[in-house]
C-alpha positions in Angstrom: 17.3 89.6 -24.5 19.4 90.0 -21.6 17.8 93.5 -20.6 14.4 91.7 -21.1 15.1 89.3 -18.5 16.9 92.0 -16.1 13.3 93.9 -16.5 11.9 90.6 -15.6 13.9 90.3 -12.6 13.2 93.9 -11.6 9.2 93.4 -11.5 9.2 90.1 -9.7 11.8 91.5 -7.0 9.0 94.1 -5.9 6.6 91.1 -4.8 9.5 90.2 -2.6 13.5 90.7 -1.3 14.5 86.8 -0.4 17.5 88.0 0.3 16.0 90.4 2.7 14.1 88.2 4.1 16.7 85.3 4.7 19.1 87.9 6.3 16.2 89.1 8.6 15.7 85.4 9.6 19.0 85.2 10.5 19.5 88.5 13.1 16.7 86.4 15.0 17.7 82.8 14.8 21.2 81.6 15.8 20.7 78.5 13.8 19.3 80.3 11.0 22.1 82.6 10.9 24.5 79.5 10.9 23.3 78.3 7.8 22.4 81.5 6.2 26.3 82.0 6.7 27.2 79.3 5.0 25.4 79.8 2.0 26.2 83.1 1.3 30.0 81.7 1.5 28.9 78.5 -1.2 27.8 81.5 -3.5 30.5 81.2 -6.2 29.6 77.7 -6.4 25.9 78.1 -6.8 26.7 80.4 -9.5 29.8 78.0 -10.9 26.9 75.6 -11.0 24.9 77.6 -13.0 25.8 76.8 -17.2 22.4 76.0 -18.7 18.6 77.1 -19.5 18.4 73.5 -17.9 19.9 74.2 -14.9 17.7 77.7 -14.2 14.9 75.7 -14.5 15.8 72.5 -12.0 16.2 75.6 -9.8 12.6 77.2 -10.2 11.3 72.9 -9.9 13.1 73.1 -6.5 11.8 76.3 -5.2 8.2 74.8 -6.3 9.4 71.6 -4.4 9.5 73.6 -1.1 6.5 75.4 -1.5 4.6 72.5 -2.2 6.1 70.9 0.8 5.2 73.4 3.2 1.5 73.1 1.3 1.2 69.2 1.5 3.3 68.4 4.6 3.2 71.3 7.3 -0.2 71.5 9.2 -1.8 74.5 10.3 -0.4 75.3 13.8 3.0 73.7 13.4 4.9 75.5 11.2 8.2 76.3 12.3 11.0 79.1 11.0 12.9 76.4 8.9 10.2 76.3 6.4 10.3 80.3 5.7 14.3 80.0 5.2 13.7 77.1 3.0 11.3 78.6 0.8 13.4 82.0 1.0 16.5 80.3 -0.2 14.9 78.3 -2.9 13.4 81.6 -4.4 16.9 83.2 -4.0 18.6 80.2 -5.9 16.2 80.5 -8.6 16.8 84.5 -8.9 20.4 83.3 -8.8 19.6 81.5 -11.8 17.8 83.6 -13.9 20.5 86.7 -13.4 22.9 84.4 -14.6 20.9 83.2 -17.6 20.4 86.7 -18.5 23.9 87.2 -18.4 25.0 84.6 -20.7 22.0 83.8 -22.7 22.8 86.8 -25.8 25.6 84.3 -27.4 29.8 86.0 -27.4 32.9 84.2 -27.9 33.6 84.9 -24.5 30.7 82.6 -23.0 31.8 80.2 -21.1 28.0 78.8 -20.4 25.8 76.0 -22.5 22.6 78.8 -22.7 20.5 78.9 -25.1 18.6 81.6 -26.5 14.9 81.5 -25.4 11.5 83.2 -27.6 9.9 85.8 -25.2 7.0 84.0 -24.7 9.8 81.2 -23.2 10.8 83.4 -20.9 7.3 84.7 -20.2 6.4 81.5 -18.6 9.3 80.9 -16.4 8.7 83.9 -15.1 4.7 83.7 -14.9 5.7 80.5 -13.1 8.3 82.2 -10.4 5.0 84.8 -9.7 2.7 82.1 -9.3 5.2 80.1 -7.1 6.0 83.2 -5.0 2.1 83.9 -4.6 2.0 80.4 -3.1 4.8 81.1 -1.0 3.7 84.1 0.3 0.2 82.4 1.2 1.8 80.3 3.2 4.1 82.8 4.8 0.9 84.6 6.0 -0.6 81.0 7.3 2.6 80.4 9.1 2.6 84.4 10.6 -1.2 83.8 11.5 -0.2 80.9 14.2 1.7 82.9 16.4 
């Protein structure tokens, strides 16, 4: 299962690099790359964080959160970079998740983690959601772009 999810992670990585991307925010924002620093550094603790199917999924709810806050609440003409880092670090803290769950998911003695094993088709949809959530993400990315 784990190298299912690893291939999983592989496909939906070529739609987008949010690492890239929050790392490119922050060589032209000074504020940007204040906080971009300090999450890198929180890291560990994201990933300490990290110990159920449960948990990977809260993560993918609040990278849909953002998204459908930039949808509901920014109007066109008055989007501002903050939104883009948002949704960027929301999708990297739900690829955070899902490395991790395919990590510890296969059970071993050694696993210090609650995961559960998941069908295919389980796994399917969270990451049929992530696409579709990314899609919406990158519409707006390209609404945002479109203002300047």
């Amino acid at each position: 299962m784990k190298e299912y999810i690893e291939e999983k992670i592989k496909k939906l990585q070529e739609t987008g690099d949010p690492k890239g991307y929050l790392s490119r925010l922050a060589s032209s924002d000074t504020e940007i790359r204040r906080l971009w620093k300090a999450e890198v550094e929180k890291d560990n603790t994201c990933w300490r964080s990290i110990n159920t199917n449960a948990d990977v999924i809260d993560l993918i709810d609040r990278f849909d959160g953002r998204v459908r806050f930039v949808e509901d609440n920014v109007p066109y003409g008055s989007g501002h970079i903050e939104d883009g880092y948002n949704m960027a670090l929301a999708e990297y803290r739900a690829i955070q998740g899902l490395r991790k769950m395919a990590q510890f998911i296969d059970p071993s003695p050694f696993n210090q983690t609650q995961f559960t094993p998941m069908s295919e088709s389980e796994i399917d949809e969270l990451f049929d959601r992530m696409n579709s959530i990314i899609g919406r993400m990158n519409q707006q990315n390209l609404r945002r772009a479109m203002q300047d």
